[in-house]
PAPA-564180 format. One line per field, with one value per residue (C-alpha): y, x, z; residue in three letters. Coordinates in steps of 0.05 Angstrom, whole numbers, plus 5000, padded with zeros to 4 digits. Layout:
<rs>
c2 (Y,...)
c1 (X,...)
c3 (Z,...)
code (Ala,...)
</rs>
This chain:
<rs>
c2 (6901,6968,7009,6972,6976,7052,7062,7023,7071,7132,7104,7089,7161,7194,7156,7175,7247,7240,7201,7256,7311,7286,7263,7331,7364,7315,7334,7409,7396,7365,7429,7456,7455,7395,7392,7334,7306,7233,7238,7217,7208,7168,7172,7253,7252,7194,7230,7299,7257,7236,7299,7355,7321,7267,7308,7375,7409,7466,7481,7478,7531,7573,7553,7562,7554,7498,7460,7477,7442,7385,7364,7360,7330,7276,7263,7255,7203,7162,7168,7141,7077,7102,7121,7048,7030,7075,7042,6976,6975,6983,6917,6881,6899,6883,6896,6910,6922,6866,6858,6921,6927,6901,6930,6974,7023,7038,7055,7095,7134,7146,7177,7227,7255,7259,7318,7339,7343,7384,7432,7450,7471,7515,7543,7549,7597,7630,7649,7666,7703,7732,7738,7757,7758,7798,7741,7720,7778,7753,7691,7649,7650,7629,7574,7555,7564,7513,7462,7472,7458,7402,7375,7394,7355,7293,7298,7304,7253,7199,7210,7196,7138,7114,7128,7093,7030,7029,7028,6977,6940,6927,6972,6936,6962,6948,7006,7011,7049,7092,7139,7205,7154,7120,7189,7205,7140,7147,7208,7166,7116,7139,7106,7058,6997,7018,7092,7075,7036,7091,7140,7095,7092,7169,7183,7129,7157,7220,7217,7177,7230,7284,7246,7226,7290,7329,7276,7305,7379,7376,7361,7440,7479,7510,7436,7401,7413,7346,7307,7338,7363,7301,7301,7367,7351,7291,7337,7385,7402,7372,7430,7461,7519,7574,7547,7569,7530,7538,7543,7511,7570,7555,7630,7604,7603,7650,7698,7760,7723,7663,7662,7649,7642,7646,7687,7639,7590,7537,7556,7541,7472,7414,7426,7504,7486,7431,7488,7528,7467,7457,7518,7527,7602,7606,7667,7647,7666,7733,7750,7735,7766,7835,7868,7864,7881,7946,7956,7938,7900,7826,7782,7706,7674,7717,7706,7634,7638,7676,7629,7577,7616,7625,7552,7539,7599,7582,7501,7482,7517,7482,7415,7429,7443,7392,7330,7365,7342,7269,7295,7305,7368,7395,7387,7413,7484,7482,7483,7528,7576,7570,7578,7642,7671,7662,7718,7741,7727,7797,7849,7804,7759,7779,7860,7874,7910,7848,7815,7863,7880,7807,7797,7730,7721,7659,7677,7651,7584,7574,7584,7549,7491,7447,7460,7511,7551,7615,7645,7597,7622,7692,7687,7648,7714,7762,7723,7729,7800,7813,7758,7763,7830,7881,7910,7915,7976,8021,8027,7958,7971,8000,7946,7894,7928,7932,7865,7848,7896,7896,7839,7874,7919,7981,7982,7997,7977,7909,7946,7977,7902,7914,7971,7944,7924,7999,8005,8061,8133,8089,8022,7989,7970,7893,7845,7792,7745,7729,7653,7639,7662,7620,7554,7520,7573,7547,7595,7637,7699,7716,7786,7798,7865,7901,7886,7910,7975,7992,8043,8012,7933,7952,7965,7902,7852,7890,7869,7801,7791,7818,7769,7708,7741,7750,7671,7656,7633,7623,7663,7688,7726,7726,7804,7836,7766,7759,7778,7782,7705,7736,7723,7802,7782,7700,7740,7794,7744,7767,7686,7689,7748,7690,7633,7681,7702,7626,7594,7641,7636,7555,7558,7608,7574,7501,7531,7552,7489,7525,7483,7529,7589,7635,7705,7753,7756,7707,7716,7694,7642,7619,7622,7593,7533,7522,7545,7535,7450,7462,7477,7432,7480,7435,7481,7482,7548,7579,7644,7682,7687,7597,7606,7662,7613,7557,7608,7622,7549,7528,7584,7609,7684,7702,7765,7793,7862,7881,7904,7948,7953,7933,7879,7850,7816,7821,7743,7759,7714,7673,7655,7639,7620,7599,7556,7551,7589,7613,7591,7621,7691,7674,7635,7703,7744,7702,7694,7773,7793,7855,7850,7849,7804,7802,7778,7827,7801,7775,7732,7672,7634,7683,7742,7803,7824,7890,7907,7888,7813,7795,7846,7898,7936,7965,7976,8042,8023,8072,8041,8039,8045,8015,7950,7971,8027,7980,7931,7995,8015,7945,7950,8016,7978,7935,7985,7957,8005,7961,7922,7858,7845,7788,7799,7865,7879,7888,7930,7982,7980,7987,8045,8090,8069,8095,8156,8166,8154,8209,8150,8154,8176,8119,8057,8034,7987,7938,7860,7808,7813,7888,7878,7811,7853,7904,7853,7817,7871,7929,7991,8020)
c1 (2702,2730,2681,2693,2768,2757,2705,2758,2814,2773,2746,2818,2843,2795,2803,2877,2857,2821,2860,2921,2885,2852,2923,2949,2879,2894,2964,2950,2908,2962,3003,2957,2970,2953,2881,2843,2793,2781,2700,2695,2622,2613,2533,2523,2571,2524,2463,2496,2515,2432,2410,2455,2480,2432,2366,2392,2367,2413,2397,2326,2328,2321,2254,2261,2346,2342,2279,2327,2395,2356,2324,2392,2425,2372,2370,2444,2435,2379,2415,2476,2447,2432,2500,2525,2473,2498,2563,2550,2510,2569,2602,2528,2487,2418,2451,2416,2432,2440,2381,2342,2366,2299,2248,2194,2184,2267,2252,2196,2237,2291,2239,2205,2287,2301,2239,2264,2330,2307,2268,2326,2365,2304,2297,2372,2383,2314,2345,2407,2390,2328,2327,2392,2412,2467,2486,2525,2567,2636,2613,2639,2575,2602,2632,2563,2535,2577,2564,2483,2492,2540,2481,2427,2454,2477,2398,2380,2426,2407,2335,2356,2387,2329,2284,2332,2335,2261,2264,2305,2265,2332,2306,2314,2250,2172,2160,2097,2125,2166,2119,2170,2234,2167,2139,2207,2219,2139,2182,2236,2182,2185,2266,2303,2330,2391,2379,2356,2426,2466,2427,2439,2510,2512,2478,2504,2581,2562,2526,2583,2636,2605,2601,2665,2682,2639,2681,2741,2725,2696,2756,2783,2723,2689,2634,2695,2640,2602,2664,2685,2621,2612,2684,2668,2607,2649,2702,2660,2681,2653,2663,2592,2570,2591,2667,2729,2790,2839,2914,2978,3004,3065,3056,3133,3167,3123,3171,3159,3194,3142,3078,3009,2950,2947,3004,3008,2969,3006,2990,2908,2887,2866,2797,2798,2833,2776,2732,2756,2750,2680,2655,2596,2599,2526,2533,2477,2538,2543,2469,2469,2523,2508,2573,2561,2488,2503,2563,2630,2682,2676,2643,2653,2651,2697,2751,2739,2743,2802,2843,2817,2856,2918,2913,2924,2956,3015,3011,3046,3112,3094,3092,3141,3190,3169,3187,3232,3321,3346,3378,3337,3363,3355,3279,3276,3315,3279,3204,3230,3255,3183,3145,3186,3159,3094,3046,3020,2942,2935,2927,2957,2900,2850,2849,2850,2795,2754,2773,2760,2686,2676,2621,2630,2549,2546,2503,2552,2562,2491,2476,2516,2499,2562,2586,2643,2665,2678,2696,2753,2795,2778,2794,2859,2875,2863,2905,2962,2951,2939,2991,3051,3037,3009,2968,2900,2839,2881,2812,2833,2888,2849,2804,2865,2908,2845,2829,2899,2899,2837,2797,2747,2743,2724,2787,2735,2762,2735,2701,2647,2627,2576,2546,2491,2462,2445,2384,2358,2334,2270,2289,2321,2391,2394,2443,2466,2514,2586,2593,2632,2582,2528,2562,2493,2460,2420,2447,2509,2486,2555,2543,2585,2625,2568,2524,2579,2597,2552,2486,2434,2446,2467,2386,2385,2418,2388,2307,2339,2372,2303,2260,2295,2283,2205,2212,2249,2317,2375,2431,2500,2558,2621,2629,2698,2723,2690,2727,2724,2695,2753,2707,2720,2794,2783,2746,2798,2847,2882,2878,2941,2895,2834,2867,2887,2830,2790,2838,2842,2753,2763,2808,2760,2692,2724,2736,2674,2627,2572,2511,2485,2507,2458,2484,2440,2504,2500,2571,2590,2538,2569,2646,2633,2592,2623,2695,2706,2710,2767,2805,2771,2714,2654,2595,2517,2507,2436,2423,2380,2318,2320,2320,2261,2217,2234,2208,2154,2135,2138,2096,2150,2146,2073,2062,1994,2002,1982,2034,1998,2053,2071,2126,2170,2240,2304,2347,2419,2471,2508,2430,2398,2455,2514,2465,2387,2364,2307,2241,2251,2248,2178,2149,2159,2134,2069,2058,2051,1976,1965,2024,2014,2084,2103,2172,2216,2228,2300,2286,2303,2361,2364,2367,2410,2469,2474,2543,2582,2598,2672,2698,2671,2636,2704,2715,2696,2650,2678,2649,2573,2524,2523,2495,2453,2416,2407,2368,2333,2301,2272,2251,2217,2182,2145,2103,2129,2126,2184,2235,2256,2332,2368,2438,2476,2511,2445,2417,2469,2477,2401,2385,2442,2414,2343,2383,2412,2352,2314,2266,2265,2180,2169,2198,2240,2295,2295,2317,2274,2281,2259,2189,2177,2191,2140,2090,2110,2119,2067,2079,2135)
c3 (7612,7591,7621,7694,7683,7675,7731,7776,7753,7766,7836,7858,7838,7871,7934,7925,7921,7974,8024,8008,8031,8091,8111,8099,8143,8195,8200,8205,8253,8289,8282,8345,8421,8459,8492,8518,8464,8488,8513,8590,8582,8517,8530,8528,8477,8424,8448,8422,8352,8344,8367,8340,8279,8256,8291,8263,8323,8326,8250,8254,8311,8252,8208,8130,8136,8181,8143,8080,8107,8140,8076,8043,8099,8105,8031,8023,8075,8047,7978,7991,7986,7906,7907,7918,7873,7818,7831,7829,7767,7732,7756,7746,7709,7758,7820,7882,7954,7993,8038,8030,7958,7930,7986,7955,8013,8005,7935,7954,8008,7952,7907,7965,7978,7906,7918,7982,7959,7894,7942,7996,7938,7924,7980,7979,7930,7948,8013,7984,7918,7938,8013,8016,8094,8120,8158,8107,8092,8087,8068,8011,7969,7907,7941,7959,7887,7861,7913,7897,7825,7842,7882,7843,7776,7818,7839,7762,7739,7799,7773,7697,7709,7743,7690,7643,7686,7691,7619,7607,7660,7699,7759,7824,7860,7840,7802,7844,7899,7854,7830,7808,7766,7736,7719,7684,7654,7616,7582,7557,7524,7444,7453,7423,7470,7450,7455,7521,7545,7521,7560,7629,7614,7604,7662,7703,7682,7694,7758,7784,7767,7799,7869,7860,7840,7891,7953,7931,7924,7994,8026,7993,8008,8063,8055,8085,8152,8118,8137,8202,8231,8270,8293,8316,8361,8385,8410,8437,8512,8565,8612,8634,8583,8619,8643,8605,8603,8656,8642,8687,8716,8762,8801,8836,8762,8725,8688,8638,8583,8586,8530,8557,8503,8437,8393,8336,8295,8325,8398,8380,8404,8361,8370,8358,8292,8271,8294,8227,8182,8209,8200,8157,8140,8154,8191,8254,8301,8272,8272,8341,8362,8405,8384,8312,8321,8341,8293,8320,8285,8314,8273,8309,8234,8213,8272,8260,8191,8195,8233,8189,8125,8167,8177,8108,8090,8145,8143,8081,8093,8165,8143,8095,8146,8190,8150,8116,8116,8153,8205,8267,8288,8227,8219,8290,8265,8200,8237,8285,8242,8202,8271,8278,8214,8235,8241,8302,8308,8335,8307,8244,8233,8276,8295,8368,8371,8353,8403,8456,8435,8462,8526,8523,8518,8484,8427,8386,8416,8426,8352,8315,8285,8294,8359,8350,8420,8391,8456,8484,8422,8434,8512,8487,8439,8503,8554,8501,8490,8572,8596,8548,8512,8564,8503,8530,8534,8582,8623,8634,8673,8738,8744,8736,8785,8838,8826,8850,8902,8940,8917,8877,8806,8844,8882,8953,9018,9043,9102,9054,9038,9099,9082,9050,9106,9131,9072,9050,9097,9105,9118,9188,9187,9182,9225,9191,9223,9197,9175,9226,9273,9240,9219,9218,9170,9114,9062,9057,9025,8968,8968,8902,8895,8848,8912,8961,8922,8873,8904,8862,8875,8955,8954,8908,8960,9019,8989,8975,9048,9070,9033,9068,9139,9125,9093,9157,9121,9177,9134,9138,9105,9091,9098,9092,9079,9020,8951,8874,8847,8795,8736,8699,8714,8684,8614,8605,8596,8665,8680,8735,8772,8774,8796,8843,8869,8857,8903,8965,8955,8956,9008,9049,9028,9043,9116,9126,9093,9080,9071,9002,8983,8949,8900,8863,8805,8746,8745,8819,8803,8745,8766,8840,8799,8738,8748,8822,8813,8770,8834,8883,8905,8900,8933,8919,8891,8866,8842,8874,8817,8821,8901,8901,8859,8910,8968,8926,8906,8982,9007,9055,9009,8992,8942,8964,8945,8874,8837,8785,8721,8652,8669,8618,8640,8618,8615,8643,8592,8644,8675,8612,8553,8599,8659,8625,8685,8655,8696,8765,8754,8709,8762,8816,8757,8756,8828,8825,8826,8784,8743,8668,8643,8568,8539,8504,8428,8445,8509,8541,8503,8458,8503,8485,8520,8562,8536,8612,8607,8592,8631,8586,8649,8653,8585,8533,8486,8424,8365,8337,8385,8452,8463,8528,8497,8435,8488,8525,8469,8458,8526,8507,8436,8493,8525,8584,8648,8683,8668,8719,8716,8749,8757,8783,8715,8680,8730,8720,8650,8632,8684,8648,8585,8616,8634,8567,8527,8574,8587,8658,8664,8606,8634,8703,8720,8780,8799,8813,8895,8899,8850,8894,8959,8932,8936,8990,9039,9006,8989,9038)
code (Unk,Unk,Unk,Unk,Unk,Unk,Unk,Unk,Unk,Unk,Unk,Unk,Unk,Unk,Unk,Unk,Unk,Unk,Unk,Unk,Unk,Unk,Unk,Unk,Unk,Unk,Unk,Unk,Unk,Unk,Unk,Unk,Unk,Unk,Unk,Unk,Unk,Unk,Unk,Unk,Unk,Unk,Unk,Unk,Unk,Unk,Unk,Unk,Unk,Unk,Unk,Unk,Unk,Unk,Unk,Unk,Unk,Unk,Unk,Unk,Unk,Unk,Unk,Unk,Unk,Unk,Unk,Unk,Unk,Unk,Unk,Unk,Unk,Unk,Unk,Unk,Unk,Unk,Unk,Unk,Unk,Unk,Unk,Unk,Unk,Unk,Unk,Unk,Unk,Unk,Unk,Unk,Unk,Unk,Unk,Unk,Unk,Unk,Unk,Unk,Unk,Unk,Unk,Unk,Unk,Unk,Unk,Unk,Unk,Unk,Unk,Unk,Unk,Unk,Unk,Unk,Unk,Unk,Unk,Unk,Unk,Unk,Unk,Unk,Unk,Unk,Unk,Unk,Unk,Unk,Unk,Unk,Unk,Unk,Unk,Unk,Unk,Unk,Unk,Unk,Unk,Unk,Unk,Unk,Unk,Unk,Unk,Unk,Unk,Unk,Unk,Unk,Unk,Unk,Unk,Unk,Unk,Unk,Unk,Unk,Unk,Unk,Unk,Unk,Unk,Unk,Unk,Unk,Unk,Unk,Unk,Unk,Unk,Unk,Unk,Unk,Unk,Unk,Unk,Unk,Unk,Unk,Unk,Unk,Unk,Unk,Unk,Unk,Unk,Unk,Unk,Unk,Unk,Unk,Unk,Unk,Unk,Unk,Unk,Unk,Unk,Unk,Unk,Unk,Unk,Unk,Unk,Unk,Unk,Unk,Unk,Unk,Unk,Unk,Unk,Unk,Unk,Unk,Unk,Unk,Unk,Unk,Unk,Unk,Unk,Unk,Unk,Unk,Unk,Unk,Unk,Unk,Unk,Unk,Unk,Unk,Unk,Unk,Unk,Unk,Unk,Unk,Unk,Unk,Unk,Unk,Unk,Unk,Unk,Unk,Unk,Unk,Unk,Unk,Unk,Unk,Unk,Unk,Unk,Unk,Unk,Unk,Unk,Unk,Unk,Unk,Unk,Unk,Unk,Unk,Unk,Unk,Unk,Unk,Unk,Unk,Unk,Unk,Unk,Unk,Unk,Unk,Unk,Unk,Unk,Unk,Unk,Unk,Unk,Unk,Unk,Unk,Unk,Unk,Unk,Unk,Unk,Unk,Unk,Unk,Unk,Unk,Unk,Unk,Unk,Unk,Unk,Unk,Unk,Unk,Unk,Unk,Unk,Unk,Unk,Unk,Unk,Unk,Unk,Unk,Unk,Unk,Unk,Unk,Unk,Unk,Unk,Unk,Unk,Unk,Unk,Unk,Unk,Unk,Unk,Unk,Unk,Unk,Unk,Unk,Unk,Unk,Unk,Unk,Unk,Unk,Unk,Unk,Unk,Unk,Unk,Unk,Unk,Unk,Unk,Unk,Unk,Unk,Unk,Unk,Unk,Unk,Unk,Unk,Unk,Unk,Unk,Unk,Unk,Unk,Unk,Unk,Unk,Unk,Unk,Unk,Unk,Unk,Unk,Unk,Unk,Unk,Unk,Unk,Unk,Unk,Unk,Unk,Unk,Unk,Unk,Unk,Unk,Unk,Unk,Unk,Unk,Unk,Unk,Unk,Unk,Unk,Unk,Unk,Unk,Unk,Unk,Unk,Unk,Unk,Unk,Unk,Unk,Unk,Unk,Unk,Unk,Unk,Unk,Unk,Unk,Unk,Unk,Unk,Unk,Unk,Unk,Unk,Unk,Unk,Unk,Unk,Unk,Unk,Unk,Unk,Unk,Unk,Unk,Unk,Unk,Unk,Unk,Unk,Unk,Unk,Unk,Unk,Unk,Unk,Unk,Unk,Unk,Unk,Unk,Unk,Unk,Unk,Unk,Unk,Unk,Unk,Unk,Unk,Unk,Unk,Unk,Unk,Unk,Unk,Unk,Unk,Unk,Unk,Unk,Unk,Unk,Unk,Unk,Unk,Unk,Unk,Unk,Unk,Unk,Unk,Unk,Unk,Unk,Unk,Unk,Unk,Unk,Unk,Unk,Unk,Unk,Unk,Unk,Unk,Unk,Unk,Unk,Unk,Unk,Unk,Unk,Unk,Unk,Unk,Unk,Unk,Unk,Unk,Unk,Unk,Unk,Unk,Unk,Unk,Unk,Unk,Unk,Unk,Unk,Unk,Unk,Unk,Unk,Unk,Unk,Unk,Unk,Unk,Unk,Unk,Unk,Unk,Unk,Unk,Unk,Unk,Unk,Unk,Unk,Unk,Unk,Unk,Unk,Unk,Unk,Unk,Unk,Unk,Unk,Unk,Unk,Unk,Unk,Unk,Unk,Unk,Unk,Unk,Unk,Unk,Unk,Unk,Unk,Unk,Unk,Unk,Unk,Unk,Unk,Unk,Unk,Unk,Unk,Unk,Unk,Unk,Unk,Unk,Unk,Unk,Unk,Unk,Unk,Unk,Unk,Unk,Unk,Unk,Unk,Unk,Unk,Unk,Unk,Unk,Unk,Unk,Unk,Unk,Unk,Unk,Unk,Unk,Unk,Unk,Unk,Unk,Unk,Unk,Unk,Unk,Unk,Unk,Unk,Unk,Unk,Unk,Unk,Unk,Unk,Unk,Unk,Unk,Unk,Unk,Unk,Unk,Unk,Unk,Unk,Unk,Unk,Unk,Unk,Unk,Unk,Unk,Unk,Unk,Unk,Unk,Unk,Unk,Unk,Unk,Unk,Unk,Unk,Unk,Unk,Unk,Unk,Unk,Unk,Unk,Unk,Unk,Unk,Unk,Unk,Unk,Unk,Unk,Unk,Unk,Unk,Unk,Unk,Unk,Unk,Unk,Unk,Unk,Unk,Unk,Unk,Unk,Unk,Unk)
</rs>
């Protein structure tokens, strides 16, 4: 009787324990801005719970670590039912679950994770101890120590106990299918009967206090991800991959004193805050991530991490103040005069130049294993800093002001958006019609301003425009109509320059109904698809490497010519992480006779970044060495003659890294359109 009256005591405490602190996580997390959470599309979001959280599939992207985490993760699962079991032998003493409680297999499965169990931890500390990644530096690894032994002995102790039972002959399964407790138990066979029931309550007691022990504990450590992971998935947006969040700018009562972004703690949404309590500190985010790869400051686990310890730095003396006095208006003074002590994310929490070494590649996103959006927080941090502050890369500051002025980052007049159309000395000037001249046209061509202005993709949009004329594509422009999508402006935080830009292109592209527009920029692609609903500009858009394949495919392009070189290709971010446009550009590649295609080490989803995305084209790139000659010279580790780009940024930024690296004789740089043209059209 006294040992139940105890157990109950120690069950209700620790319940207590940890009921008070998930009220007090739930209530920081309350502390954040206002987002939508509720799912619209509860079957995505169930299929994301099996697949992601039950499946594991974003862990076991990553072999050893993933086979490691799933084997614990599984176990746990399968063993809570020992864990009731545990339990509810001390209330009776030959309790079973109801059910399944006496079904051999269930025992059996118990047994087998017991092993696996056992074995993650192995392979645990083998990868931690041994291994030793540098993905988790800044990690809390003793943290993480503790938690393995904490799991470890609950594994030792669960196994005792079911030696003891056996013993005592009070187990609940046929012993038949439990091959490992019955292994054990043969060891405890010298024993007294009453050795033996001291030894099951022993380890029954003690097993029990370290899960009850380890749920609490949880709830303070960086494992809290257990409990919120799920919650996390749950809330993940349902915006496409490559979409940021837009913000309610009122342009008619916009003033200099208003805040836009994120200056403080508080001004982070729900979900960006559950972001920090989810995170694992696992470090796959920073592994992937180009900008620390080639030595800058930004770490995503560490910004997120970061935030996560102001969080709980800042959010006592929040709540504190909060519920703090009767009066009404004196909690409302008291909080606000705790919000204005809080310290400004940047530079206070997270340095600036963090922040700005962003490309907004994905990398991040698209490895970690429970769903946090590293870059909506860091976007959030740079409209703050762009919007409110004015402190921003001064290099900035040109391609802002042309973006407002002109309609494109180069600051070019909108007459030089035709002058692609001349070609080369030894090519024939093209006509292509304005849109409004062709309202029946099968494909507006969106030119883009790195096709408009920059030499090398003029000659990139000019093979592209000439491709659908041999494939007989009706097509049209929009010419000096045509403008900035606004995406650099969107990923420098410049949000009020966008929305801008996106609604005059709505407006425009709404006039003229195209039937499909077409771009050879992942980034018109992925603004004009993604980003354009958000304002009512529902278009079909494909980028150009998809719409080749389709010409391709359908026989309307045919590449007869051998092309006699090394080929590998390079996967542009907002094609490959933001949109899985990976295929097309493969499927040219192979219709190619002649060419010899191999894929660089870093490829497809996990493609490396050139250094220009987030606006960065039009940044300095000061610290450690510079992503696109970090990505040339894997290019040059192929032994590849050429390397096929798809998107306009690319282009540029791996020819100067040629340049740079002297490589120019070793290896080339050209898009997708030009090689295809070369095959298409021979030699000219």
């Amino acid at each position: 009787m006294l040992e139940k009256l105890l157990m109950t005591l120690v069950i209700a405490l620790s319940a207590a324990l940890f009921a008070r602190r998930t009220r007090t996580l739930v209530e920081l997390l309350r502390l954040g801005r206002d987002a939508p959470l509720k799912p619209r599309r509860w079957g995505p979001k169930l299929t994301q719970q099996l697949v992601v959280v039950l499946g594991q599939r974003k862990l076991l992207q990553w072999s050893l670590p993933g086979v490691m985490h799933a084997l614990i993760f599984w176990g746990f699962l399968v063993l809570l039912t020992t864990i009731v079991e545990a339990f509810g032998a001390v209330y009776q003493e030959d309790f079973a679950l109801p059910i399944i409680g006496r079904w051999g297999p269930l025992g059996l499965l118990q047994d087998i994770f017991i092993v696996a169990v056992a074995g993650g931890i192995g392979l645990a500390f083998a990868i931690r101890k041994l291994q030793r990644p540098e993905r988790f530096s800044g990690s809390h690894l003793e943290e993480a120590d503790y938690i393995l032994g904490a799991i470890g002995a609950i594994m030792l102790t669960l196994l005792l106990t079911r030696a003891a039972q056996i013993s005592l002959d009070r187990f609940p399964y046929d012993t038949s299918w439990t091959p490992l407790s019955m292994v054990v138990a043969a060891l405890m066979g010298g024993l007294s009967r009453g050795a033996l029931e001291a030894l099951e309550i022993v380890f029954t007691w003690w097993h029990s206090l370290l899960v009850l022990g380890f749920l609490v504990y949880l709830t303070y450590s960086k494992h809290l991800h257990i409990v919120t992971a799920g919650l996390n998935v749950l809330f993940t947006s349902e915006r496409p991959k490559g979409a940021l969040a837009p913000m309610n700018l009122d342009f008619e009562t916009m003033s200099e004193d208003d805040r836009f972004g994120a200056n403080k703690i508080t001004d982070l949404t729900l979900k960006q805050l559950l972001d920090g309590m989810t995170c694992t500190e696992c470090g796959r985010c920073q592994s992937q991530c180009p900008a620390w790869n080639t030595g800058k400051p930004l770490s995503p686990k560490l910004v997120i991490m970061d935030l996560r310890d102001e969080l709980f730095r800042s959010g006592d003396s929040l709540l504190a103040a909060k519920a703090g006095g009767n009066g009404s208006r004196k909690v409302e003074n008291g909080l606000e005069a705790a919000l204005a002590e809080l310290p400004p994310l940047n530079p206070e929490v997270v340095a600036d130049e963090a922040i700005w070494d962003c490309t907004t590649c994905g990398a991040c996103v698209q490895a970690c294993p429970v769903n946090i959006e590293h870059i909506d927080v860091i976007v959030d941090m740079r409209r703050n800093l762009v919007m409110s502050e004015s402190r921003f890369p001064r290099e900035m500051q040109s391609a802002l002001q042309n973006l407002e002025t002109t309609g494109n980052p180069w600051g070019r007049p909108s007459q030089e958006r035709l002058e692609w159309m001349k070609g080369s000395a030894r090519q024939a000037k093209l006509e292509v019609p304005h849109i409004s001249d062709a309202p029946d046209a099968e494909v507006l061509l969106w030119v883009g301003c790195a096709g408009a202005f920059d030499e090398r993709n003029r000659g990139v949009v000019y093979a592209f425009a000439r491709l659908m004329e041999i494939a007989g594509i009706s097509f049209a422009v929009l010419g000096k109509d045509e403008s900035c999508t606004g995406d650099p402006a969107r990923r420098m935080g410049a949000e009020h320059i966008f929305q801008m830009l996106a609604e005059q292109n709505v407006e425009l592209l709404k006039g003229q109904a195209p039937r499909r527009i077409v771009t050879t920029c992942p980034h018109c692609f992925n603004t004009i698809f993604n980003e354009y609903p958000q304002f009512g500009g529902h278009f079909e858009v494909t980028h150009h490497t998809e719409y080749l394949a389709e010409l391709v495919a359908a026989g309307r392009l045919q590449p007869r010519e051998p092309v006699a070189d090394s080929i590998t290709y390079h996967d542009p971010c907002y094609n490959a992480r933001h949109n899985d446009l990976v295929q097309g550009a493969r499927t040219v590649l192979d219709a190619i006779p002649g060419a010899i295609y191999s894929e660089l080490h870093r490829h497809g989803h996990g493609t490396f970044c050139c250094g220009a995305g987030g606006g960065r084209m039009w940044m300095e790139e000061r610290r450690g060495k510079r992503m696109n000659l970090e990505r040339v010279d894997e290019a040059l580790a192929s032994d590849s003659d050429t390397v096929v780009v798809g998107c306009p940024y690319c282009n540029i930024m791996l020819a100067d890294g040629v340049v740079d690296r002297r490589a120019n004789l070793d290896l080339s740089v050209t898009d997708l359109a030009q090689i295809l043209l070369r095959s298409v059209e021979g030699e000219k």
